[in-house]
N, C-alpha and C positions, 0 to 999 in steps of 0.2 A: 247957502249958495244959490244964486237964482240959475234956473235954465239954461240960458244963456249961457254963462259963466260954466256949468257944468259942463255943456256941450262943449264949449269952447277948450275945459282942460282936459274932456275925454278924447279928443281930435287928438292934442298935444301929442296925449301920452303915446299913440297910435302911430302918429308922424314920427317923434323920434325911435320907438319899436321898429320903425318900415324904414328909415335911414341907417339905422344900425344895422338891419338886416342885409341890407344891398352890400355890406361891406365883407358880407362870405365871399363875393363875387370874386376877388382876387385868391382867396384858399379855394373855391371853386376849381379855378386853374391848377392850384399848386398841386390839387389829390388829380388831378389828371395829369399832368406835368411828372412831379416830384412825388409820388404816392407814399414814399417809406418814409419822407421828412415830413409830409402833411399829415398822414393818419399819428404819426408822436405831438400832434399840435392840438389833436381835435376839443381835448380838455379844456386847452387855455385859449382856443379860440373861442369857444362859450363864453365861456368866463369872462374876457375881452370884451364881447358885443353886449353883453348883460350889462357890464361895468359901466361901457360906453352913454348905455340907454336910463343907465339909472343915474347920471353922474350930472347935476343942473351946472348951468351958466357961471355961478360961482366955487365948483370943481367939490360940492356935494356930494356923497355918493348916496342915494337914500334906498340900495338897491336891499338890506338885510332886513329894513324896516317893512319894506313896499311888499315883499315876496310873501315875511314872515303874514300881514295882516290881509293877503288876497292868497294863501293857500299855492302860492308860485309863482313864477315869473309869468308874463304874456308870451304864448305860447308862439307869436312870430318867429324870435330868435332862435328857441330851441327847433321849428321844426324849419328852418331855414339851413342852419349847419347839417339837422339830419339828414336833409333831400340834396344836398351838397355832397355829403356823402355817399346815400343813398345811391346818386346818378353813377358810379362809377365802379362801387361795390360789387356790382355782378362780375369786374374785371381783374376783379382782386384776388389773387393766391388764396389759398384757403390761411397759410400763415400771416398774411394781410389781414386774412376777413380776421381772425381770431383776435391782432392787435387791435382793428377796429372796433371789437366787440369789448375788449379789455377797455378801450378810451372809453368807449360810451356807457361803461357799466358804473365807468371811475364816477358818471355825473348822477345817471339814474340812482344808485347805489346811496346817494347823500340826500334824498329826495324821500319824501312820503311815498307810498305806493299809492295811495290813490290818489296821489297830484301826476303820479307817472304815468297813471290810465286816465286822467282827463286832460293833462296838458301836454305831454311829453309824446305817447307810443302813437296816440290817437291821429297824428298827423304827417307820421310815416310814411309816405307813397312806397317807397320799392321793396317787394315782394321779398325777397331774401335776405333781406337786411333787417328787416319785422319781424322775420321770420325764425332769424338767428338770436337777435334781443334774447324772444320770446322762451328759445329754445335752452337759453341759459340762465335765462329767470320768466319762468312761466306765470311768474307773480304781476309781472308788467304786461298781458297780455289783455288788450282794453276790451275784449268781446265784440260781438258783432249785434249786440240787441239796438243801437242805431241804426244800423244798416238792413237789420230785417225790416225794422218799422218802415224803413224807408221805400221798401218794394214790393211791401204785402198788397198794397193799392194799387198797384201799376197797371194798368191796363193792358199797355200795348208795348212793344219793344222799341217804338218809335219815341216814347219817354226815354228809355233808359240809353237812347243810341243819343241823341241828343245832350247827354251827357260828354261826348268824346269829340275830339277836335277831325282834323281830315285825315290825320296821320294815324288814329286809333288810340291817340294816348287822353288817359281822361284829362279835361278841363279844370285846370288849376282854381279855377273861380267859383266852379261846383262840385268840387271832390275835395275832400279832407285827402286820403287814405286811397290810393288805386288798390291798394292790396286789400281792403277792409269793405270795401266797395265789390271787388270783382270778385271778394271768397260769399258775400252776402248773397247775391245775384247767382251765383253759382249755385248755393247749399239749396234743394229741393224746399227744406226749412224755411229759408228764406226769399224766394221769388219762383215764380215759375216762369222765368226766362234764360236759366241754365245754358241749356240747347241751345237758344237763340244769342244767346251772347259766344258761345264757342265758336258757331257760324260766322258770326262777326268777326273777332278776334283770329278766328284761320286765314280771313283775307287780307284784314286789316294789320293786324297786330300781334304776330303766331309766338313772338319771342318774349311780350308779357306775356302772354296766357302759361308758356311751358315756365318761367317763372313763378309764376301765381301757384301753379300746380304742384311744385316743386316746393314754394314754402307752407300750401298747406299740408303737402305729404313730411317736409318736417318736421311740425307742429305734431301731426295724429302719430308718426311713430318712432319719435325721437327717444323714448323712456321705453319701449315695449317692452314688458318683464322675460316674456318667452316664447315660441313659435305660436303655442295654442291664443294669447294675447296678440301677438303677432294677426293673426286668420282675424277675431272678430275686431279688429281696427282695423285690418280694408274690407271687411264683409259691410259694417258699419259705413264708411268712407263711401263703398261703392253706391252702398244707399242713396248717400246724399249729393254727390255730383253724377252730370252726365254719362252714360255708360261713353261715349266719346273717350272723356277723360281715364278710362280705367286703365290703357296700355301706357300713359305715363305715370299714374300713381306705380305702377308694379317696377317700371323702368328708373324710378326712381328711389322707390324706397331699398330696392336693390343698390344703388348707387351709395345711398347714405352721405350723399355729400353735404352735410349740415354741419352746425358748429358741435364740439364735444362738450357737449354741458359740465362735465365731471370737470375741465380746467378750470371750472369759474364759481366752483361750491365755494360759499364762504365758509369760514373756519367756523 
């Protein structure tokens, strides 16, 4: 195939990815609208946009073929239904959030794990919604060693601010992941602009940030074996985030308001 020709069917495939995607916009509505008819939909509305995208002119569907010989689907759709979700999950009953977590496990669950950490988790934006996945299969948690590479060089905080739009929410066109993004930037490990991102986020944006903090305090002690485990994960935690962040890690891991991972053991 010459150049051209290439170029011309990697555009396609793209175009119809990025048309099929637009079509969450109306289940968009519905999980804000109707939330207990949309989150029982969120299976087959995957299913739907994939079918959509993989289905040619003459009503083909070449989607088991396509997926099987590229390792999974183009990650548009899937993370287009997630952040659909996502938007509205922080407003979800916790028996909401669980049915939600039940649909999304339905998809992850039939998926390779390591097509689920480079296609699927990796482009999660909202914080408790990653956070919960993760929490009930910690297998699908894609890591943050992008994220550190990403801010080991940083110079100045005037890089990483630039990152975020007027409102404080990151820039959809230079953020994969707000959650994967602001836990990187935070971990001492991974940037030294912690501090100066808090700063930000207190004026800017205070309801991600207790978010952000919230799912990485469910991540470190969702499985804690016992109190003395208990002490060296936030001895540990404290380490790594701003001494700022310490009165909401303690405020929340008291809370425990995370999903119960024991509903979602597989047999």
């Amino acid at each position: 195939m010459e150049k051209d020709e290439f170029d011309k069917s990697l555009r396609n495939v793209y175009d119809v990815h990025n048309d099929a995607a637009m079509e969450v916009i109306p289940f968009s509505e519905m999980l804000k609208n109707e939330p207990d008819k949309a989150i029982n939909l969120i299976s087959k509305k995957y299913k739907e946009l994939l079918d959509q995208a993989y289905t040619d002119k003459k009503g083909n569907n070449n989607r088991s073929y396509i997926e099987a010989i590229a390792g999974g689907p183009c990650e548009t759709i899937p993370w287009a239904v997630y952040n659909a979700v996502g938007e509205v999950y922080p407003n979800f009953s916790r028996e909401q959030k669980d049915k939600t977590i039940s649909q999304i496990l339905s998809i992850l669950d039939r998926r390779n794990y390591v097509e689920v950490n480079c296609t699927h988790t990796p482009g999660i934006r909202e914080p408790l919604l990653l956070s919960d996945i993760c929490v009930a299969r910690p297998l699908y948690w894609p890591g943050l060693d992008d994220e550190e590479k990403l801010f080991k060089n940083t110079k100045n905080f005037e890089e990483i601010e630039n990152l975020f739009d007027e409102k404080g929410n990151f820039r959809k066109d230079k953020v994969n992941s707000d959650f994967l993004v602001a836990y990187g930037i935070l971990r001492s490990d991974g940037s030294n602009f912690g501090k100066e991102l808090i700063d930000y986020l207190n004026i800017k944006n205070s309801n991600f940030l207790e978010r952000t903090i919230k799912g990485i305090t469910a991540l470190r002690f969702f499985n804690a074996k016992n109190n003395e485990d208990l002490v060296k994960r936030k001895e540990r935690l404290e380490e790594l985030l701003p001494e700022s962040t310490h009165e909401m890690i303690q405020e929340f891991m008291l809370e425990k308001d995370w999903v119960d991972y024991t509903k979602f053991e597989r047999n």
